[in-house]
C-alpha positions as CSV (number, residue, x, y, z in Angstrom):
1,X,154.1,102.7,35.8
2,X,151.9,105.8,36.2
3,X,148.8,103.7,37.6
4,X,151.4,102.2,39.9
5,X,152.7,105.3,41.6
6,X,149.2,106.2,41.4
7,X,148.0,102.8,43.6
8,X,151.4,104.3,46.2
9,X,149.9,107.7,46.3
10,X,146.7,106.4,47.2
11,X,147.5,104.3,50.1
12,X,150.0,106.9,51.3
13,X,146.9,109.4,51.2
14,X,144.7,107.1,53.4
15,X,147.5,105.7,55.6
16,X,147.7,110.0,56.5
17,X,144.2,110.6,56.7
18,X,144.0,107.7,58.8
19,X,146.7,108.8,60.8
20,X,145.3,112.0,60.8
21,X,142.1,111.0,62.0
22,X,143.3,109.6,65.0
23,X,145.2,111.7,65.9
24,X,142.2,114.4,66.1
25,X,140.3,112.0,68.5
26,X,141.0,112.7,71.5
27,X,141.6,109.9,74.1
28,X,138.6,109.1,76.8
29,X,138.6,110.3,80.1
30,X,138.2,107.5,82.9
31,X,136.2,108.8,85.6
32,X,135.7,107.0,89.0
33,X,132.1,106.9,90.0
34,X,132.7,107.1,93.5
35,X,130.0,109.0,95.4
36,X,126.4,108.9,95.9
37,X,124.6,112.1,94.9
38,X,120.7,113.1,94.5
39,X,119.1,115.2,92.3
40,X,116.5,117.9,92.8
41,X,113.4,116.2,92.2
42,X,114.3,112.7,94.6
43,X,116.0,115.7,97.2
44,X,112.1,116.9,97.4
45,X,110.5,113.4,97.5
46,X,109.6,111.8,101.2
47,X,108.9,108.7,100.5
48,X,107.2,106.4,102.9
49,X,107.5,102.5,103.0
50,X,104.6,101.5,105.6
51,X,104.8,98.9,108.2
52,X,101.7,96.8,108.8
53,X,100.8,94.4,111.9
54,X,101.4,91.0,111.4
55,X,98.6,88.6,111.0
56,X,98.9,85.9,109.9
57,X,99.8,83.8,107.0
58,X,99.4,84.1,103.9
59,X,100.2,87.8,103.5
60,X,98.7,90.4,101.0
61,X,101.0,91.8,98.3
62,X,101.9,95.2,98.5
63,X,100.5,96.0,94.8
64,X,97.9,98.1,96.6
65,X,100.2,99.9,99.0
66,X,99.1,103.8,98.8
67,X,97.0,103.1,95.5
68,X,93.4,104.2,95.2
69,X,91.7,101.5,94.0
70,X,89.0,98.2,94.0
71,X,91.4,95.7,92.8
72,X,92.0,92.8,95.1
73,X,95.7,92.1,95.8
74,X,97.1,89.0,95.9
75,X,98.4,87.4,98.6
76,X,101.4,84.7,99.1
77,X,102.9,82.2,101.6
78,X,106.4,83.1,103.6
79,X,108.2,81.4,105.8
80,X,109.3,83.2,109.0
81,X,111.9,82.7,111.8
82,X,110.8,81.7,115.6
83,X,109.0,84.7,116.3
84,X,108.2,83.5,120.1
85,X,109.4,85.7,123.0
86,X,109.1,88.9,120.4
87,X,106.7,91.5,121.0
88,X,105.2,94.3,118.4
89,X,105.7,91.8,115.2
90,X,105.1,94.0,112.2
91,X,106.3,93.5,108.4
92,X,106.8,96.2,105.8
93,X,107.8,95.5,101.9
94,X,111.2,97.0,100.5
95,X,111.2,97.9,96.8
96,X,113.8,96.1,95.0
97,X,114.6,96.2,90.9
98,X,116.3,93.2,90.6
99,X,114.0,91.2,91.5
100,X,111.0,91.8,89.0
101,X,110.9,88.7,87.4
102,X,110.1,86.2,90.3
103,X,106.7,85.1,89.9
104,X,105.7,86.2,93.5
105,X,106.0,89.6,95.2
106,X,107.9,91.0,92.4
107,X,109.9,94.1,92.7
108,X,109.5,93.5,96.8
109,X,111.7,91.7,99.3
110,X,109.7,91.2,102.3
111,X,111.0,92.5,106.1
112,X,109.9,91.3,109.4
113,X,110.0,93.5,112.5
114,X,109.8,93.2,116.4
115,X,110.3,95.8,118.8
116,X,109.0,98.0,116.7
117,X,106.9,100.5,119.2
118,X,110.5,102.5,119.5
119,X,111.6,102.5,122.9
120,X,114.3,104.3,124.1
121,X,117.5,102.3,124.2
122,X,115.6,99.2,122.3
123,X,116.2,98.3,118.8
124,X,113.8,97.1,116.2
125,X,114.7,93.9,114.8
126,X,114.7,93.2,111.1
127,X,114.8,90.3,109.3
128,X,115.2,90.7,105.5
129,X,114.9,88.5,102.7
130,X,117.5,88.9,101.4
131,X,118.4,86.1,98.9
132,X,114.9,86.7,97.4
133,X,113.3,83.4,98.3
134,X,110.4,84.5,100.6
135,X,112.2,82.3,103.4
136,X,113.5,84.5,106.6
137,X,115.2,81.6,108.5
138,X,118.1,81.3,105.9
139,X,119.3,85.1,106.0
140,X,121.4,84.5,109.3
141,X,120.8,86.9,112.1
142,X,118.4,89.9,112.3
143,X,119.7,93.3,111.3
144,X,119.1,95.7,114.2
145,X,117.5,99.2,113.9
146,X,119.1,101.5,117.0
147,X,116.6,104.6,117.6
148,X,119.0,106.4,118.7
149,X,121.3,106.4,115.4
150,X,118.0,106.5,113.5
151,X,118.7,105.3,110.1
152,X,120.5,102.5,108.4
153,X,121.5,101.3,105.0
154,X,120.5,98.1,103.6
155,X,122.1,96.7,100.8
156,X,120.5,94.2,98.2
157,X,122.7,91.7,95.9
158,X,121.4,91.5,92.4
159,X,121.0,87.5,92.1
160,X,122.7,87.4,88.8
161,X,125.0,90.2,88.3
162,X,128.4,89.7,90.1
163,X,128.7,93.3,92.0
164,X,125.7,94.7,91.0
165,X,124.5,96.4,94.7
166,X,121.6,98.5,95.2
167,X,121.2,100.5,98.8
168,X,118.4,102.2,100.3
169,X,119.1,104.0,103.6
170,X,115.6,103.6,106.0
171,X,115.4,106.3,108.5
172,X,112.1,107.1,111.0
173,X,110.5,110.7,111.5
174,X,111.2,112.4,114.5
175,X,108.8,112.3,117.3
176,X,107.6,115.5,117.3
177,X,108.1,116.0,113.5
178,X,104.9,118.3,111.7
179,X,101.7,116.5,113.4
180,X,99.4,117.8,110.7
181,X,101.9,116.3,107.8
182,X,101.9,113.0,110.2
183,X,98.5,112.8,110.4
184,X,97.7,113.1,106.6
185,X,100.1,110.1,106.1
186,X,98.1,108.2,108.6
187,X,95.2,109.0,106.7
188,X,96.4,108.1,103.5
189,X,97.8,105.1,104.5
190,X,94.9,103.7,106.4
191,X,92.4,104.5,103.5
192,X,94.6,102.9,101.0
193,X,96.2,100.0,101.7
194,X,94.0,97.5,101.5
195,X,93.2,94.8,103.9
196,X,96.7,95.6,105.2
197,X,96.6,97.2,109.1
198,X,98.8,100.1,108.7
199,X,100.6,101.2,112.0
200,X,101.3,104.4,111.5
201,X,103.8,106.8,109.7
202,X,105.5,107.4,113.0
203,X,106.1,103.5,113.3
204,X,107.1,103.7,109.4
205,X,110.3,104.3,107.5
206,X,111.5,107.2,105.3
207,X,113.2,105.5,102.5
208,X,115.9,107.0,100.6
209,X,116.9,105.4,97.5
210,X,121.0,105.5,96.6
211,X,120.7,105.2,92.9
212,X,122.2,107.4,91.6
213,X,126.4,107.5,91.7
214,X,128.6,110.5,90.4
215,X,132.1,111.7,89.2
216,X,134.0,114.3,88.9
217,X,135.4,115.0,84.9
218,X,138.4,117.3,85.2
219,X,140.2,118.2,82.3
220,X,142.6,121.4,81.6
221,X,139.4,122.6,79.4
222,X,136.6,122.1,81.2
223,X,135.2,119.9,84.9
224,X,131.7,119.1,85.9
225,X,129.9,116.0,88.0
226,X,128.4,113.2,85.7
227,X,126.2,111.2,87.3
228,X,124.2,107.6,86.4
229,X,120.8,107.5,88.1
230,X,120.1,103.6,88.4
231,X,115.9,104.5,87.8
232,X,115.0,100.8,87.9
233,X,116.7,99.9,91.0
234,X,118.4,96.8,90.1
235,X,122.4,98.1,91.1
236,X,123.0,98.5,87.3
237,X,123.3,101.7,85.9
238,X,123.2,101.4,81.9
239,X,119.8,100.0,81.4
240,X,118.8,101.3,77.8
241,X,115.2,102.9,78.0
242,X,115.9,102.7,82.1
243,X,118.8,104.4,83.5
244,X,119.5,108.0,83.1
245,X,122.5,110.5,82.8
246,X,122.7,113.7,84.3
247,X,125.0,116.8,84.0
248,X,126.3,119.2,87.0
249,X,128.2,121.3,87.8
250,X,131.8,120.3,89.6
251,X,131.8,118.7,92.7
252,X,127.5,119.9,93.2
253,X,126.0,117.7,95.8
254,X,122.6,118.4,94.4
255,X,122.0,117.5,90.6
256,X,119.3,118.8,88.4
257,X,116.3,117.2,87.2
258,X,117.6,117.4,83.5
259,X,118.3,113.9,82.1
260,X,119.7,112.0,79.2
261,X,118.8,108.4,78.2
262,X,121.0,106.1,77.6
263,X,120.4,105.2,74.3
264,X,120.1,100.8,73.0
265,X,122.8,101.0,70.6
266,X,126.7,100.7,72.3
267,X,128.9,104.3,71.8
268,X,125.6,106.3,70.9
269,X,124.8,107.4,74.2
270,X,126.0,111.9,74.4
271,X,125.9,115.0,75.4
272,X,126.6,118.7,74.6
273,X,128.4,121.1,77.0
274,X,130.5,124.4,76.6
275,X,130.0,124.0,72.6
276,X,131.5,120.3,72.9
277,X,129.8,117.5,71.9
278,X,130.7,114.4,74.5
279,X,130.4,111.1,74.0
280,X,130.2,107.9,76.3
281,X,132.1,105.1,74.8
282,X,131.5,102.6,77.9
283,X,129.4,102.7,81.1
284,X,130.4,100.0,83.8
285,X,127.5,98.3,84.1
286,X,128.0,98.1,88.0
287,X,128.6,101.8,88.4
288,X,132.7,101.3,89.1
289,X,133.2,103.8,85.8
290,X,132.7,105.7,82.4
291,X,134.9,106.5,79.8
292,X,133.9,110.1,78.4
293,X,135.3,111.2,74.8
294,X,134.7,114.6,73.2
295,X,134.2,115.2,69.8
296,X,134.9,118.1,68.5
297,X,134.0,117.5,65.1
298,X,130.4,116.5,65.7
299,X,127.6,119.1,65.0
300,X,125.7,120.6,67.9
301,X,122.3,120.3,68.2
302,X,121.7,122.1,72.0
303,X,123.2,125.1,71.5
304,X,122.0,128.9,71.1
305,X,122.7,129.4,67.1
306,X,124.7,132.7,66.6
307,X,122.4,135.1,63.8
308,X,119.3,133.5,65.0
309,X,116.6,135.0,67.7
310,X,116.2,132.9,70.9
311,X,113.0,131.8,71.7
312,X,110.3,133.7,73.4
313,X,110.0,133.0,77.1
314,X,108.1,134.8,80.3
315,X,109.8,135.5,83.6
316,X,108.4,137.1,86.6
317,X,109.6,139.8,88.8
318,X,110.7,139.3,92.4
319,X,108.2,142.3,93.4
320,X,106.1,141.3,96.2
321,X,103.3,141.1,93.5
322,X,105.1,139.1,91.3
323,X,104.7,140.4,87.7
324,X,105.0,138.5,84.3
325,X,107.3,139.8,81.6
326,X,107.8,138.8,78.4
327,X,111.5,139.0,77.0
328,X,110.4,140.6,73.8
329,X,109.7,143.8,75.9
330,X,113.6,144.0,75.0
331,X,113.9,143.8,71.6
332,X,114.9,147.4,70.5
333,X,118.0,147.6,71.5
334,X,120.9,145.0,71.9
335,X,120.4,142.8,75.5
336,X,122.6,141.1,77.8
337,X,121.2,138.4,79.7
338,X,122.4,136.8,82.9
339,X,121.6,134.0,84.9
340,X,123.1,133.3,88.0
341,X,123.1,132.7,91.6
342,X,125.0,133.5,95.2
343,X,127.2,130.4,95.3
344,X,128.8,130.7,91.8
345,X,132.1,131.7,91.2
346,X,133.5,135.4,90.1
347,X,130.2,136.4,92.3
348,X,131.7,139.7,93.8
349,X,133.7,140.8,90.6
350,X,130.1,140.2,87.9
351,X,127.9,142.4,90.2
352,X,131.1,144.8,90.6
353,X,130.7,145.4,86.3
354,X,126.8,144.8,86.0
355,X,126.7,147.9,88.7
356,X,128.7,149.8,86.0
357,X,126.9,148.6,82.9
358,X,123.8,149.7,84.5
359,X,124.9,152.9,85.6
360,X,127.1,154.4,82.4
361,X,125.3,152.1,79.9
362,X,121.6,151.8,80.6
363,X,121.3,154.2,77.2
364,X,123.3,151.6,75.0
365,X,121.9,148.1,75.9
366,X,118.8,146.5,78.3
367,X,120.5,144.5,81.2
368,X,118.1,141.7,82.2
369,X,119.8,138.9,84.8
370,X,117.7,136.1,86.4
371,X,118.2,134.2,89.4
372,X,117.9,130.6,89.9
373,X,117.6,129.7,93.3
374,X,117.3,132.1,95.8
375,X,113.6,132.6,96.9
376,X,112.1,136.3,95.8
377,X,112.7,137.4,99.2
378,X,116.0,137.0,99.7
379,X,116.5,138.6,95.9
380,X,114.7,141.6,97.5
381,X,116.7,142.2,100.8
382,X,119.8,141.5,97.9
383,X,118.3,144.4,96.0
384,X,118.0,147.1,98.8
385,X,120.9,146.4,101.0
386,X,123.7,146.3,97.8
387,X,121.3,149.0,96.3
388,X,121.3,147.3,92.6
389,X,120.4,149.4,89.9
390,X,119.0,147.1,87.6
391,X,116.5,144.0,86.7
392,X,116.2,141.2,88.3
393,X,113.7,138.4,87.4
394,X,113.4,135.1,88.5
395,X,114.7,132.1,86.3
396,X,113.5,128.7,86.3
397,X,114.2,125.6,84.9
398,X,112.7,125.5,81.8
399,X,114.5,129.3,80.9
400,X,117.8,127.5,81.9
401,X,116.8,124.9,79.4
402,X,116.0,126.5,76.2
403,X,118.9,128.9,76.9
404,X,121.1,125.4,77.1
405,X,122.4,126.6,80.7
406,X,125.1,124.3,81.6
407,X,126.7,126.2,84.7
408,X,126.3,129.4,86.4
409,X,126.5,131.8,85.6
410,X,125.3,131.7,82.0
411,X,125.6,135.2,79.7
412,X,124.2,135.7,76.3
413,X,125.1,139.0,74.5
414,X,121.7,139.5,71.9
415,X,121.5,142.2,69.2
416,X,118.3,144.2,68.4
417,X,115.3,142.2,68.0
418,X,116.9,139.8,70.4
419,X,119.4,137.8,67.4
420,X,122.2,135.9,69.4
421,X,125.6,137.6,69.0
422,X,127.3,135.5,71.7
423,X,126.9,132.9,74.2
424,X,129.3,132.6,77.5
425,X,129.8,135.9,77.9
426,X,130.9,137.4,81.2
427,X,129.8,141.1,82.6
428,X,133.7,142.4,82.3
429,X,133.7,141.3,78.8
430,X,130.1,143.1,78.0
431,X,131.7,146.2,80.1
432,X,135.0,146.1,77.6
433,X,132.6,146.0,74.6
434,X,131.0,149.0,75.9
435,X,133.5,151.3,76.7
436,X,135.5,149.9,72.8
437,X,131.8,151.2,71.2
438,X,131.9,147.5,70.0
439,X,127.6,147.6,71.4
């Protein structure tokens, strides 16, 4: 009798944990991927895809294109629409993911141009490959190039994912964009590509690549922009050891460098924000979607460990001689760092207390905030014409790293010798602490 209550007990113990299990597990968050976004280091990048004259068959691979080297490409056979009648032929090589694994002109999809000397009023002609067979008489009629619009999207199919699309938007310099930067291109381009004829950047194409898609998570107790960056460029965006994650802030148009692979095994892929852990239980494959979960039992492993010093870093002044400093110049006595920047929220109201702090405080604690963004100049004009009355340095990314930065601005409260007391801290909350003798 006793073993059988015993057995009852038992299950009635794990039917609760189990219910209470669940019931801590919060439910994922659907979030639309829904606009295209770039990040910081692609935002920087002009890249170029050169247009050569058209010879004659068969063609050179564009394995060589821009490459400093003595290898011989190889070369290939294509076979092009009536070209008679059209005047300035030309042909240029589009880089495409999806189709690596053809055993000729992988990870291209060859374009022919006329009309390509841009006259005003008269489109360039394109015809693309695009169903991948190196045949340009089956892909229906050419896709026109208007100079006055100057830039179009093209959009490749991947040939065996249903959906999968990847876009890259082609665009021309302006006429009389920076000559010297033009003619440095030219150079380039003439010296390296082969035994190609290159016709010049002007008659070239700026290529943007769409690959990376974003979302806005909004949630009572936190928001921010997650975006997939589809680094392979096949129009899938949860390639293991490929495709990327990246974390901004809400509704940014502009993400940051910072990345987070997605990792091989299902459900392991995560990442940390605002002392939550996050997990992503499922990534559409064709970048419709991601379900987001947080766990708020896991245990963090980026973030700033209350007790324990943070690491040593340098920063530099915005003087006009720009000075190195080390943070450990702040050691003896507690330290309130800030970083931040114009556009952030509560901008007005933190400068408001850190002009007090500085003023009523300066014997009590060191006031330190950083900037991220602004150039030194216009943190100097900021400096005389508000008349701020303490330091400003200049952040960068690798400070907003190892301080685990996750949106501005960022505040982190240290003790003497520069031990963390608190993370997330705002200047109207240090101000309190001050004038409670709680510092």
């Amino acid at each position: 009798m006793i073993r059988h209550n015993l057995k009852h007990i038992l299950i009635f113990s794990l039917l609760t944990f189990g219910r209470l299990s669940f019931a801590l597990a919060e439910e994922p968050v659907k979030v639309i991927l829904n606009r295209y976004i770039q990040d910081e280091k692609t935002n920087r990048m002009q890249s170029l895809i050169p247009v050569y004259r058209y010879p004659k068959m068969p063609l050179e691979d564009p394995v060589n294109n821009g490459v400093k080297t003595k290898k011989d490409a190889g070369t290939f056979n294509a076979k092009l629409p009536d070209l008679k009648g059209y005047k300035d032929t030309e042909y240029a090589y589009i880089y495409y993911g999806g189709v690596l694994e053809r055993p000729e002109l992988k990870g291209y999809v060859l374009c022919i141009l006329s009309s390509n000397k841009r006259q005003f009023n008269k489109p360039a002609l394109l015809w693309i490959d695009k169903n991948y067979n190196n045949d340009l008489t089956d892909d229906g009629a050419p896709d026109t190039f208007p100079e006055k619009i100057g830039n179009m999207d093209i959009v490749f199919y991947n040939p065996k994912v249903k959906n999968a699309t990847y876009t890259v938007n082609i665009a021309r310099y302006p006429i009389n964009f920076n000559p010297k930067y033009i003619g440095l291109m030219d150079d380039f381009y003439n010296a390296n590509s082969g035994s190609k004829f290159f016709s010049g950047t002007q008659y070239s194409f700026k290529e943007q690549r769409l690959n990376t898609i974003a979302g806005e998570y909004l949630t009572s107790e936190d928001s921010f922009t997650i975006a997939f960056k589809d680094n392979n460029c096949n129009g899938l965006y949860n390639d293991p050891g490929e495709d990327v994650i990246i974390i901004g802030e809400y509704k940014t148009k502009v993400m940051s460098e910072n990345s987070i692979a997605i990792d091989e095994k299902a459900g392991k892929t995560f990442f940390e924000r605002n002392g939550k852990r996050y997990n992503i239980t499922f990534i559409d494959p064709v970048g419709g979607y991601v379900l987001i979960q947080v766990d708020k039992n896991a245990k963090l492993t980026k973030a700033l460990i209350v007790g324990k010093k943070i690491k040593k870093f340098r920063f530099y002044t915005t003087d006009v001689e720009r000075k190195s400093v080390s943070i450990r110049k702040y050691r003896r006595k507690p330290t309130y760092i800030y970083i931040w920047r114009f556009d952030q929220v509560g901008f007005s109201e933190d400068t408001a207390a850190l002009r007090i702090i500085a003023r009523d405080y300066a014997n009590k604690i060191n006031l330190l905030t950083l900037n991220y963004g602004e150039t030194p100049k216009e943190i100097r004009n900021f400096i005389v014409h508000n008349d701020i009355n303490w330091q400003i340095g200049l952040s960068t990314q690798a400070i907003n790293d190892q301080l685990y930065l996750e949106k501005f601005p960022l505040g982190v409260l240290t003790s003497k010798r520069l031990k963390v007391k608190q993370t997330r801290i705002s200047p109207k909350e240090i101000l309190l602490l001050l004038k409670n003798n709680q510092i």
